[in-house]
C-alpha positions in Angstrom: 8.3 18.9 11.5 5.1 16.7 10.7 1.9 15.3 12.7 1.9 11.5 13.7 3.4 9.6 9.8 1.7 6.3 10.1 -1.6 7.0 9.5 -3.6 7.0 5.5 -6.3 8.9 6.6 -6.5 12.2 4.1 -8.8 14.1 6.3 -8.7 16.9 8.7 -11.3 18.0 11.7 -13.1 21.0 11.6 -11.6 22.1 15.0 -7.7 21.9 13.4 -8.9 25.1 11.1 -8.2 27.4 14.3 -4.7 25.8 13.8 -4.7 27.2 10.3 -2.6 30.9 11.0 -0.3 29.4 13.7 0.9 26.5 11.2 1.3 28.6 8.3 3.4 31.0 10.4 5.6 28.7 11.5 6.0 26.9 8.3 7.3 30.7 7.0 9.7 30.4 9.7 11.3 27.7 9.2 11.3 28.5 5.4 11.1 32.0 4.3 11.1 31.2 0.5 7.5 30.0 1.1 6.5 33.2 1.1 5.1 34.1 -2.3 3.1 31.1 -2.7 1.8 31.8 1.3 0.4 35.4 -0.2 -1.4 33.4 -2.9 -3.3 31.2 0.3 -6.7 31.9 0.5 -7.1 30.7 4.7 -11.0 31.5 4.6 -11.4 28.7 2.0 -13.4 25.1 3.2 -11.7 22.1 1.0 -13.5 19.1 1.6 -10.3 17.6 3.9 -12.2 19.4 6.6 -14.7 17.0 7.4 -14.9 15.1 11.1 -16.6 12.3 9.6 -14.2 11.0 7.9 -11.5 10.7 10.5 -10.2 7.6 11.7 -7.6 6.8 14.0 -5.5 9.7 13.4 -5.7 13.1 11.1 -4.0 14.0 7.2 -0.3 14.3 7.7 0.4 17.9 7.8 3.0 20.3 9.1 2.8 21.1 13.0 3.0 24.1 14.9 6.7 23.8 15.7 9.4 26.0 13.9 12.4 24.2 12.7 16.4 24.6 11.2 15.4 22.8 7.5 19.2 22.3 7.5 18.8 19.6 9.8 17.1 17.6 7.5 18.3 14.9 5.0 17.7 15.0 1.3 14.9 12.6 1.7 13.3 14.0 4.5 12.9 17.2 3.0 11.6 16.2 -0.4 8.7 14.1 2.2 8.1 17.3 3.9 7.6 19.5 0.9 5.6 17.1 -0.3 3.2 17.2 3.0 3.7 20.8 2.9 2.9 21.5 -0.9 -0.4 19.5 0.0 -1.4 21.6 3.2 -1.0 24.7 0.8 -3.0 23.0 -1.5 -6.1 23.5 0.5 -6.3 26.8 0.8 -6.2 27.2 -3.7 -9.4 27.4 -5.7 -11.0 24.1 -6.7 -9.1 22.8 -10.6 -11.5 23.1 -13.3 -11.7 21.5 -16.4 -14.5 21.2 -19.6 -14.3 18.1 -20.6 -16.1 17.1 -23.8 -16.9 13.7 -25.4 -17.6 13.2 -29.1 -19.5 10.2 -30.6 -18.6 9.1 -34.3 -20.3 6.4 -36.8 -17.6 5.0 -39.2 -19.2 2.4 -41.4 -21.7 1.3 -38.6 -19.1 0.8 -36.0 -19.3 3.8 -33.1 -16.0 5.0 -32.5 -15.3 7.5 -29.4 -12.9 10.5 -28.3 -12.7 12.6 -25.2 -10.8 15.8 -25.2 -10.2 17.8 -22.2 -9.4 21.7 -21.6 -8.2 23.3 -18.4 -10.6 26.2 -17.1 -9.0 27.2 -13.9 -5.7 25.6 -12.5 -5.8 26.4 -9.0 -4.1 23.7 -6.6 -2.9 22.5 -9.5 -0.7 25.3 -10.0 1.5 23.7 -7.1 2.3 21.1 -8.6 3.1 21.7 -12.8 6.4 20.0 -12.5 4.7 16.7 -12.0 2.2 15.2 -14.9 -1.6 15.7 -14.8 -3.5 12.8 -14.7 -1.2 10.4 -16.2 -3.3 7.6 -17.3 -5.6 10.5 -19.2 -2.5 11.6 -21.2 -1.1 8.3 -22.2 -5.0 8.0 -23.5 -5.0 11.3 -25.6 -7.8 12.8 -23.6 -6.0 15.3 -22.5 -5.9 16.8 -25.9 -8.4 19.5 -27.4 -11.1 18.6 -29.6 -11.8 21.0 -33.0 -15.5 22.4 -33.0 -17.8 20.2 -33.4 -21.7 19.9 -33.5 -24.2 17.4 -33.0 -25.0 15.9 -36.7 -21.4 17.5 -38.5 -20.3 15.1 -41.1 -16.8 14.8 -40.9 -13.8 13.0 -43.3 -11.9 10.2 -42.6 -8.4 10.8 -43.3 -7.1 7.4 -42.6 -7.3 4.1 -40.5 -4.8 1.8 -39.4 -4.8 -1.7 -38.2 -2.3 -3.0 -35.2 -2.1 -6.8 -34.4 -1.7 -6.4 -30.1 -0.9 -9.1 -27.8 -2.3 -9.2 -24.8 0.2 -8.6 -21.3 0.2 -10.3 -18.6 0.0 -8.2 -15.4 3.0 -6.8 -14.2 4.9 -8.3 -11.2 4.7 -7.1 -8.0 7.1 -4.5 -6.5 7.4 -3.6 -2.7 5.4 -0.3 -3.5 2.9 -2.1 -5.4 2.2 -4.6 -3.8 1.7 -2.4 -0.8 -0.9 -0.3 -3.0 -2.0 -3.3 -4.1 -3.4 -4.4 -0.6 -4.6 -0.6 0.0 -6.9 -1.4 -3.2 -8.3 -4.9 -2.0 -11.1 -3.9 -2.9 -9.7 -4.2 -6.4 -9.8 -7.7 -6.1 -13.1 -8.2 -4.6 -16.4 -9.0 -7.2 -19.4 -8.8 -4.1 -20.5 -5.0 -4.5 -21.2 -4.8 -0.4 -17.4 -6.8 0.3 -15.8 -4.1 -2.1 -18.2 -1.6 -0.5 -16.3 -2.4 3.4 -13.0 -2.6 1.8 -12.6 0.6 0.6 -14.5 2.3 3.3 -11.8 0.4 5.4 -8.8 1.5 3.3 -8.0 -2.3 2.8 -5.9 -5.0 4.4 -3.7 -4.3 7.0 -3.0 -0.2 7.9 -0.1 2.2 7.3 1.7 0.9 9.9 1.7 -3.0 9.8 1.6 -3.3 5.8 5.2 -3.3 5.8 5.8 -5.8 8.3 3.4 -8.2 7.0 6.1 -8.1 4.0 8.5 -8.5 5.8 7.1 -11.7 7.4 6.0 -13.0 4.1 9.7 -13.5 2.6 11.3 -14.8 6.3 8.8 -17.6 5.9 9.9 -17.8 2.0 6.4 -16.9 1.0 7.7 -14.4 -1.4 11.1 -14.0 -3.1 12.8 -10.9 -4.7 14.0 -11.1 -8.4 15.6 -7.7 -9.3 13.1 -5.3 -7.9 9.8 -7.5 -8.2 8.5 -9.7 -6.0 7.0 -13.0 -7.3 5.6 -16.0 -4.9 7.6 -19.3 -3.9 6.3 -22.7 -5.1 5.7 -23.0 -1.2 3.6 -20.1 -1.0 1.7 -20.9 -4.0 0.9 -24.7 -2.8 0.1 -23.8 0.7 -2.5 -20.9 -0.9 -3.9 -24.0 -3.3 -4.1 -26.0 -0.2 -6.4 -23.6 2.0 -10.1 -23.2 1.9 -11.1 -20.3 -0.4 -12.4 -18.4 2.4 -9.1 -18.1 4.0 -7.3 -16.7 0.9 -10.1 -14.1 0.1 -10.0 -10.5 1.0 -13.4 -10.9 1.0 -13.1 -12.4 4.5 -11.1 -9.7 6.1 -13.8 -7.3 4.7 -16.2 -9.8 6.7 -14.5 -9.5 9.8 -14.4 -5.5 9.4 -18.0 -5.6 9.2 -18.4 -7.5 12.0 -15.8 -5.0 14.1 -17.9 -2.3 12.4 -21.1 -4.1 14.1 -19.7 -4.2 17.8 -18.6 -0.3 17.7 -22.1 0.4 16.8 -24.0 -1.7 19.4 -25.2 -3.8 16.8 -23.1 -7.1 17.6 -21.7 -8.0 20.7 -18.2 -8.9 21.1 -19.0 -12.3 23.2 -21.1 -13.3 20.1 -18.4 -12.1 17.4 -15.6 -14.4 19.2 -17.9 -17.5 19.6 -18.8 -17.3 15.9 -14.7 -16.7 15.6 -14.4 -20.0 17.7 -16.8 -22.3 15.7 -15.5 -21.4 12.5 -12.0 -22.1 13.4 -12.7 -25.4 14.9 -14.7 -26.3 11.5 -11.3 -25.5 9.4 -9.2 -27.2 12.0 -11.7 -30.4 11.5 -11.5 -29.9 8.1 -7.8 -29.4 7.3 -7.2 -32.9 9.5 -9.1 -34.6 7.0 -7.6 -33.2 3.9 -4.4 -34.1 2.7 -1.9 -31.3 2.4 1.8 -31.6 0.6 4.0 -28.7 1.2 7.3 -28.5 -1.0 9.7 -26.7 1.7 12.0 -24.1 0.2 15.8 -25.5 -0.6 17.9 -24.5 2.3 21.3 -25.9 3.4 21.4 -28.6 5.8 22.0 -28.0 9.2 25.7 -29.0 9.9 24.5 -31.0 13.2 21.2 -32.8 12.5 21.2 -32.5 8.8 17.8 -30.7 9.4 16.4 -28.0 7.2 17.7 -24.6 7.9 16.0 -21.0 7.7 17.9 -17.5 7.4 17.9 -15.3 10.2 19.1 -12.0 11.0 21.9 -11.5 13.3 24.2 -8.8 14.6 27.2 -9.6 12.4 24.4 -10.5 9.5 22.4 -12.8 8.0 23.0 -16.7 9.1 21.3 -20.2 8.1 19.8 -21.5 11.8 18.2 -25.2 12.4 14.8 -25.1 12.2 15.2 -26.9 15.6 16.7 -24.1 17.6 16.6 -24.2 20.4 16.5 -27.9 20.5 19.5 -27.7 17.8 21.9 -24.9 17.6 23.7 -25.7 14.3 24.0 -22.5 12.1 25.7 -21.4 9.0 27.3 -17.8 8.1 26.8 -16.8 5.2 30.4 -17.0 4.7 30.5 -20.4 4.2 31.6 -21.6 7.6 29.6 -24.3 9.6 29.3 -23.6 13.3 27.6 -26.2 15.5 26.7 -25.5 19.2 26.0 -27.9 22.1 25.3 -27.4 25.9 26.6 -29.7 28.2 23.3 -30.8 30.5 25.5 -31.8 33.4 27.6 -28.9 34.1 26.5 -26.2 32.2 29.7 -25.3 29.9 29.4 -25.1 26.3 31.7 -26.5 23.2 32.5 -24.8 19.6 33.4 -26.5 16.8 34.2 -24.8 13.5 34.3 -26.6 9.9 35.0 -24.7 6.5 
C-alpha cells in the first residue's frame, strides 16, 4: 500500500513526478471516494518535497503504484495510510497563506506585544480542518484578529490583571517523546555548528533503530515505566554521573557525523577516522581505571541457586528472572512465583530439575 515505512526523510526526487498520474490512479482504485478531492489536484504543481538534494537513504513515505482491497486493512492501518495519503494530496494544493500582523504597545513605559493572524488562502490546509492549526499559536491567542490599528493610535486600557505563576518542571518522558526528543537533539545542544550537524542529520539514532535503542535501555534497567512516562533508574542516573561529559553529550554523536560526513566527501579518510576512534578510546579506558566508579544495581530477586543477582528476560511462556551468570548458572524464576534451578551433569551429559514454590 506504501513505499519503504522506516525512513524520516520528507522529500521526494524529481524523477518520482513521472510517477505522479500512475499513483493517483491507483490510489482512486483502490478507493473511489477519493475522487472529489482528486479533481481538486492540481498535478502540474512543484511543492518543495521535490527536491533530490535532500534525499537520504530512502524517499517521503507515499502511496505506491499497486492497487489494493482497503478491506484488507486494520483500523490502524488505514488511519496510517490516509494519513500518508492525505499528505501526498497535499502536494499538489496551493501554498496556505496567511497575513500576519504584530502590534507594539507602551503602557506606562513597559512595551507590551500582540500578534494576530488571518487566513488568506487555505489550500493544503483545506485537507486537514478536522485537526487544529498550529496549536502552540492558538493556545498563545495569535491566532486571533487584531481591530484596525495605525502606527501612533492612542488606545484605552480597559483593565490589567496580575497572576502569581509557578514555574513547571518539564514534563516526563513518554515513549513518543522521548523518541521525538532524540529526533530534536539538536534541542539539547548549545554549539551553533554541533546543533547545525544534528539537525541536518535528523538526530540520534534513525527511524529504524530509535525504538530498539528503547528497548535496550529498560532490559538493562536504565529506564523504568511509571504509568505511561518514562523516568531514569538511580542506576542509570549514577552510571551517566560517572562518565566523562563527552560520552553523555549529543554533542559527540554530532562529532562523529561530521566526521562520517568528512569520509563521504573525500575530505577524511576512513583509516585516519578509526585511528583517532582508537586513541580516544584507549584514553577513556586509561581514564576510567583510574577513577573510582560505584554502581547501585537495580533490586532484583536472588537467584534460587547462587544467590546471585537476577535480570528479567523474555521467554516463550513470558517474562522470567535469569542469573546474571547464565550460562555458568541456570537458576531462573517465573514470574509466577516458582523457583526453578537447572544443572548439567559434566560427566554424562543428563540434566536434573528441581522445583520449589
Amino acid at each position: 500500500a506504501t513505499t519503504y515505512p522506516r525512513t524520516d526523510c520528507g522529500f521526494l526526487p524529481t524523477s518520482m513526478q513521472q510517477e505522479i498520474p500512475d499513483v493517483l490512479a491507483a490510489v482512486a482504485k483502490s478507493d473511489p471516494t477519493v475522487a472529489p478531492v482528486l479533481n481538486q489536484l492540481d498535478r502540474q504543481f512543484v511543492s518543495r518535497v521535490w527536491n533530490d538534494k535532500k534525499i537520504t537513504a530512502h524517499h517521503a513515505i507515499i502511496p505506491t503504484r499497486q492497487a489494493f482491497d482497503l478491506s484488507r486493512l486494520s483500523a490502524d492501518e488505514l488511519k496510517v495510510y490516509q494519513l500518508i495519503r492525505q499528505h501526498y494530496f497535499a502536494q499538489f494544493l496551493p501554498l496556505q497563506e496567511s497575513d500576519v500582523t504584530e502590534a507594539s504597545f507602551n503602557i506606562g513605559g513597559q512595551l507590551f506585544r500582540t500578534r494576530g493572524k488571518v487566513g488568506v488562502v487555505t489550500g493544503w490546509k483545506s485537507l486537514f480542518q478536522a485537526e487544529k492549526d498550529d496549536d502552540e499559536e492558538e493556545a498563545d491567542g495569535d491566532s486571533m484578529a487584531l481591530p484596525a490599528l495605525a502606527k501612533g493610535d492612542i488606545c484605552a486600557v480597559t483593565g490589567a490583571e496580575v497572576k502569581d505563576m509557578k514555574t513547571s518542571p518539564p514534563k516526563p518522558f513518554t515513549e513518543g517523546t522521548l523518541i521525538a526528543a532524540m529526533k530534536n537533539a539538536a534541542s539539547f545542544v548549545s554549539d551553533p555548528k554541533l546543533k547545525k550537524v544534528l539537525r541536518d542529520n535528523a538526530g540520534l539514532g534513525t527511524e529504524a533503530t530509535r525504538a530498539g535503542v528503547l528497548e535496550t535501555l529498560f532490559k538493562r534497567h536504565y529506564l523504568e515505566k511509571k504509568g505511561k512516562h518514562i523516568h531514569s533508574t538511580q542506576m542509570a542516573r549514577e552510571l551517566i554521573a560517572a562518565l566523562p561529559e563527552t560520552l553523555t553529550s549529543p554533542g559527540m554523536t554530532a562529532l562523529w557525523e561530521q566526521a562520517l560526513d568528512d569520509i563521504s566527501q573525500g575530505k577524511m579518510s576512513l583509516a585516519v577516522f578509526i585511528q583517532k576512534q582508537l586513541q580516544w578510546t584507549r584514553h577513556l579506558v586509561e581514564k576510567g581505571r583510574q577513577d573510582s566508579v560505584k554502581i547501585t544495581a537495580p533490586v532484583t530477586p536472588p537467584c534460587p541457586l547462587c544467590k546471585g543477582p537476577t535480570c528479567k528476560r523474555k521467554g516463550k511462556k513470558g517474562d522470567f528472572w535469569s542469573c546474571t551468570s547464565y550460562p555458568d548458572c541456570k537458576g531462573i524464576i517465573n514470574t509466577n512465583g516458582k523457583k526453578t534451578t537447572k544443572r548439567k551433569k559434566a560427566a554424562t551429559g543428563t540434566k536434573t530439575e528441581s522445583s520449589t514454590p
